[in-house]
C-alpha positions as CSV (number, residue, x, y, z in Angstrom):
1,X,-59.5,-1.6,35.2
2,X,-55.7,-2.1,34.2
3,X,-53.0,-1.5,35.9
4,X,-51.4,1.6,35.5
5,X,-48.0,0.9,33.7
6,X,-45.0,2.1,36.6
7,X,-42.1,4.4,34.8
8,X,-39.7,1.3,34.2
9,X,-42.5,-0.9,32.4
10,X,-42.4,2.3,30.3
11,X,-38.8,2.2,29.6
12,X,-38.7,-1.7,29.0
13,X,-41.4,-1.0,26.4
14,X,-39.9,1.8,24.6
15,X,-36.7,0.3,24.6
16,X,-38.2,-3.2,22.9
17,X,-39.9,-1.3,20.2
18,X,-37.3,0.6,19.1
19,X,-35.2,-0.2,16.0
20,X,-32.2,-2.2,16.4
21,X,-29.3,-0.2,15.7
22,X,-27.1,-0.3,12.3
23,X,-23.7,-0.9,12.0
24,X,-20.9,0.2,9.7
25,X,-17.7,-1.3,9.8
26,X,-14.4,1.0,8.9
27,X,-10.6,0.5,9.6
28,X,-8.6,3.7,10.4
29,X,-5.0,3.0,10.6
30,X,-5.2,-1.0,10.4
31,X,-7.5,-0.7,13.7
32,X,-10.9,-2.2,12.6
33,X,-13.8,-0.6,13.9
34,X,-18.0,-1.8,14.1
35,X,-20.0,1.4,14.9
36,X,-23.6,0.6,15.9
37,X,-26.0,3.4,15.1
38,X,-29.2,4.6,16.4
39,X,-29.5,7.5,14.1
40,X,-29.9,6.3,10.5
41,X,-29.5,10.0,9.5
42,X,-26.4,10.5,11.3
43,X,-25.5,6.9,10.2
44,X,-25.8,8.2,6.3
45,X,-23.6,11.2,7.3
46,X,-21.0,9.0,8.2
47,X,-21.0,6.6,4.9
48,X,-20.7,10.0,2.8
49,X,-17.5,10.9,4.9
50,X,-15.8,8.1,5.9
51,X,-16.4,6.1,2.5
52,X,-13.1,5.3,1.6
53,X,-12.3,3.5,5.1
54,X,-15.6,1.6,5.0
55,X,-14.9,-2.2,5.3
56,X,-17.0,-5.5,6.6
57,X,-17.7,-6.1,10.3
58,X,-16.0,-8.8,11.8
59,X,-15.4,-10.3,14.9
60,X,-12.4,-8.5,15.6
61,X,-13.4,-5.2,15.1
62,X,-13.7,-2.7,17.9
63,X,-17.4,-2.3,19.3
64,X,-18.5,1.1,19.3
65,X,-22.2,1.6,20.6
66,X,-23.8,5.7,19.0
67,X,-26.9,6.5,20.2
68,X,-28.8,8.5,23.4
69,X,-28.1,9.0,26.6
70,X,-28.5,5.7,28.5
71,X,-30.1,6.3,32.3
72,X,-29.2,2.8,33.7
73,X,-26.1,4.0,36.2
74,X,-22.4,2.7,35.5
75,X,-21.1,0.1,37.4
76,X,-17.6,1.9,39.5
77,X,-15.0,1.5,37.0
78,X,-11.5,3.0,37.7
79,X,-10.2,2.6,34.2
80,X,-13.2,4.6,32.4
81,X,-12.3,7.5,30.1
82,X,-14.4,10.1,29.8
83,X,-14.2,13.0,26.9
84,X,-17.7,15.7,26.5
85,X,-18.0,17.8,23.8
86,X,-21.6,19.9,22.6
87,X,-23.3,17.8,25.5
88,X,-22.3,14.9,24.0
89,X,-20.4,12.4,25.9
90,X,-17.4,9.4,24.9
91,X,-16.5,6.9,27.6
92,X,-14.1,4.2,27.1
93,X,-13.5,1.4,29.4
94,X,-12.5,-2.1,29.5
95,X,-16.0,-3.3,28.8
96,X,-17.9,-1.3,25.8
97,X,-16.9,2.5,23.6
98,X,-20.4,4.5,23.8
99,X,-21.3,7.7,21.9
100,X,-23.7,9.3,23.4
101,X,-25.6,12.2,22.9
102,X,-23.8,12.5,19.2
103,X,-25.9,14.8,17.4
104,X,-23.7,16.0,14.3
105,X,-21.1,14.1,12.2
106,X,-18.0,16.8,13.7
107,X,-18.7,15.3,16.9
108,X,-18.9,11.9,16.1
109,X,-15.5,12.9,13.8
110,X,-14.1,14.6,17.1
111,X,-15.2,11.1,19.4
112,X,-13.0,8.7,16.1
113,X,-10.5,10.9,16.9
114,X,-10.3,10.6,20.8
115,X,-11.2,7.0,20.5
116,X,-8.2,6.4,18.0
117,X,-5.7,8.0,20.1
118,X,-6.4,5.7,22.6
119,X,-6.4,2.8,21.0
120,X,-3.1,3.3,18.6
121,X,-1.2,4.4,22.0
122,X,-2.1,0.8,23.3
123,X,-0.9,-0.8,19.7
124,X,2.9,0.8,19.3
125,X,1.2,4.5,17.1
126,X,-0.5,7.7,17.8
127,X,-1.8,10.7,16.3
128,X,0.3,13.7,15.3
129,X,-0.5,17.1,13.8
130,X,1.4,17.2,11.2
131,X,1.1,17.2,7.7
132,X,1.7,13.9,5.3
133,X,3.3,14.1,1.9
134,X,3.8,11.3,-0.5
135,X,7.2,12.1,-2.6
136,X,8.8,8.5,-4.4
137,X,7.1,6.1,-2.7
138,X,7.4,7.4,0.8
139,X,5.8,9.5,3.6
140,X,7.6,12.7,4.8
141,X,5.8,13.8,8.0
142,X,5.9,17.7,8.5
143,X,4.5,18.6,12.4
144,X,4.2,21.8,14.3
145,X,2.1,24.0,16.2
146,X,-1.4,26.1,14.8
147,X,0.7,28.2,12.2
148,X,3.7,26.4,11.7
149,X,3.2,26.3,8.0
150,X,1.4,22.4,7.8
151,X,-1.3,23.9,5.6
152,X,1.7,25.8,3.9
153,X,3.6,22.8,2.7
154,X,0.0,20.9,1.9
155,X,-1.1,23.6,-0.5
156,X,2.5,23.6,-2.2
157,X,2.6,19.3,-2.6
158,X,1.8,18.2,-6.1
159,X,-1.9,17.2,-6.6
160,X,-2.9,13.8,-5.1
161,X,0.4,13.7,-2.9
162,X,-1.4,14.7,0.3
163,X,-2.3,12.5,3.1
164,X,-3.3,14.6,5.7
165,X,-2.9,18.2,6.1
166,X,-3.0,18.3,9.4
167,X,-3.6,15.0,11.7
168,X,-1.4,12.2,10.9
169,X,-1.6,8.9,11.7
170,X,2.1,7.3,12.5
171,X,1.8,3.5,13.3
172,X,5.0,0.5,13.4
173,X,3.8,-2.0,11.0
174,X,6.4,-5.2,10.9
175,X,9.2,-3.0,12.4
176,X,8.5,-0.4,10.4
177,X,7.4,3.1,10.9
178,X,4.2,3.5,8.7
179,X,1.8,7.0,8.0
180,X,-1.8,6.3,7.7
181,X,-3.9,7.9,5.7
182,X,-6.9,9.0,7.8
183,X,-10.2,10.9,7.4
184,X,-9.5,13.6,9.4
185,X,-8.6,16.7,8.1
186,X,-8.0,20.7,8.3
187,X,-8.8,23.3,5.5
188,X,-7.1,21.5,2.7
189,X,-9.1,18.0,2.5
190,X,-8.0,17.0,-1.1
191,X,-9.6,13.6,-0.8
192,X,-9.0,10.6,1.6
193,X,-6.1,8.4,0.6
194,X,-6.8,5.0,3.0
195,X,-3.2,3.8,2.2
196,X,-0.1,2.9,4.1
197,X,3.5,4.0,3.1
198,X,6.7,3.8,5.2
199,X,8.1,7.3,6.9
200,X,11.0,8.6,5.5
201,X,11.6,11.2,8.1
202,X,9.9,13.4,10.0
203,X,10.5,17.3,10.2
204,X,9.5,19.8,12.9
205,X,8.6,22.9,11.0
206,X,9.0,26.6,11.0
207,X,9.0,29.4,8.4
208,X,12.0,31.3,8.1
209,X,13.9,33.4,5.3
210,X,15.9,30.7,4.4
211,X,15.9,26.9,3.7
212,X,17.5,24.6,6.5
213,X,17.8,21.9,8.4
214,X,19.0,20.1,11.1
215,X,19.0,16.8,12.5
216,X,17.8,15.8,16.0
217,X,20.0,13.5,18.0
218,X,17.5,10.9,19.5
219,X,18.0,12.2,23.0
220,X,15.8,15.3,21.9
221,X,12.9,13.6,19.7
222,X,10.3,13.3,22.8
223,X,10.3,16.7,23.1
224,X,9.9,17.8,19.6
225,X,7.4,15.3,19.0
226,X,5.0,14.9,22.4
227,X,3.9,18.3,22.6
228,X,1.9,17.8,19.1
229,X,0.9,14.4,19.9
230,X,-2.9,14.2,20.4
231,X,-4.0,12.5,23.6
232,X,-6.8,13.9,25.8
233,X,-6.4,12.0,29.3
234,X,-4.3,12.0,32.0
235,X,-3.7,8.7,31.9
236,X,-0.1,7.7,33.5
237,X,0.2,3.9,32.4
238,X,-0.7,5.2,28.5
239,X,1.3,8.4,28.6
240,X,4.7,5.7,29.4
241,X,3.3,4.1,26.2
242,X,3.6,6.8,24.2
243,X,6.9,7.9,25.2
244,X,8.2,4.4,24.3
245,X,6.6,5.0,21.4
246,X,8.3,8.2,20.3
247,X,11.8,7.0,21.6
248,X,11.1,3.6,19.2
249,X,10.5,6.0,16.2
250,X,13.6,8.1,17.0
251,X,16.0,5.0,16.6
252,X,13.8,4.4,13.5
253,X,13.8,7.3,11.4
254,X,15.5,10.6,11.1
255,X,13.7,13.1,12.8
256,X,15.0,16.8,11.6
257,X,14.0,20.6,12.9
258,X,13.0,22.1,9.4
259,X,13.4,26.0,8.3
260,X,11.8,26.7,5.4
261,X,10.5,29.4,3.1
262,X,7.5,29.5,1.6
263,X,8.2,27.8,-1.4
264,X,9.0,24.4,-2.8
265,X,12.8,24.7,-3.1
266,X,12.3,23.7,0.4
267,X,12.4,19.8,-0.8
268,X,16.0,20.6,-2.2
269,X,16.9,20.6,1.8
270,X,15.5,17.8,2.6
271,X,16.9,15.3,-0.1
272,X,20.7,16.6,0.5
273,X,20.2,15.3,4.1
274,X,18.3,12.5,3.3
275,X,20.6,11.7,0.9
276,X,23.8,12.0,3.6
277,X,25.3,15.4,2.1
């Protein structure tokens, strides 16, 4: 009579029959990704919305492992990150990025989105709600809280203009201060722009009766800027590194508090100080 199989024979066996997972490559702000999926359906979901930052794999790409809930226990690792969301769970450490648990494309949108913030703060960027416009050439960043008008400014930009309408990407490429376009978007979504274009200032927003601005000596940047930075950790050693990184884009770029009304004369403000007047 056979042996009866013991629980982890079962496991070893189920794990070497099933399919090997499928990868898709992408590259969100210049920071190549390889996601490797379990889920073919949740891996088809993902081709339909991240389609314009699809690229090849390659060995430089960041490794990022989608699939169940593994019940082999973690080796102690002080620098692991962990973020749960719909009993899902993302943990970053030193040795892999795993998705586990994902069982809907907003989740696995949420996890790119906690994943990236980690990774820009560690390469000189970051993620900022704000709202990108194209206008000549160049990206005018427009951040502030729920409400603040980012949608606002979004549904009044010419068509095609629009990077983001309300995460933005904000990245030093060569010395230069750089918005991404990126995938992740609010109510607007007029249709990914994966493109780079140099900042020409950056305006904290609120809606007023009347159109005005004023610049923000550097000294007072940080605190216009960190409180709509996304990060999700308490994470001392990567919090310093985003502070360098917002003092580095205030001696790169204007930054301005912005009043506005809700109308495009708004702009009129904008290139009289951009323009020194």
């Amino acid at each position: 009579m056979p042996e009866t199989q013991t629980y982890e024979s079962r496991l070893r066996a189920a794990e070497a029959s099933a399919p090997a997972p499928i990868e898709l490559g992408m590259s969100i702000g210049a920071i190549p990704l390889r996601l490797s999926f379990s889920d073919e359906g949740l891996l088809e979901e993902a081709r339909r919305r991240y389609a314009a930052y699809l690229c090849a794999s390659n060995g430089g790409a960041v490794p990022v492992s989608i699939g169940p809930r593994s019940a082999a226990a973690e080796a102690p690792d002080s620098a692991r990150l962990e973020y749960s969301l719909h009993d899902a769970l993302l943990t970053l450490s030193a040795r892999a990025i795993t998705f586990e648990d994902v069982r809907s494309i907003y989740t696995l949108d949420s996890f790119l989105r906690v994943t990236l913030s980690v990774l820009l703060v560690e390469r000189g960027g970051f993620l900022l709600h704000a709202a990108t416009i194209e206008r000549g050439g160049r990206a005018f960043v427009f951040t502030g809280k729920s409400g603040a008008g980012k949608s606002t400014i979004a549904l009044m930009a010419p068509p095609g203009s629009v990077l983001s309408d309300e995460i933005s990407l904000l990245r030093f490429s060569g010395g230069v201060l750089c918005a991404w376009g990126t995938p992740f978007w609010g109510e607007f979504r007029a249709g990914d722009r994966a493109c780079r274009l140099p900042v020409a200032g950056i305006f904290g927003i609120e809606q007023a009766g009347v159109d005005r601005a004023e610049r923000l000596p550097s000294a007072r940047v940080p605190s216009a800027l960190l409180p709509n930075a996304l990060f999700f950790f308490r994470h001392k050693t990567l919090h310093q590194r985003l502070l360098a990184t917002v003092r580095d884009i205030a001696l790169a770029v204007p930054v301005y508090r912005l009043h506005f009304r809700r109308d495009p004369a708004f702009w009129e403000v904008i290139d009289l100080w951009l323009n020194g007047n």
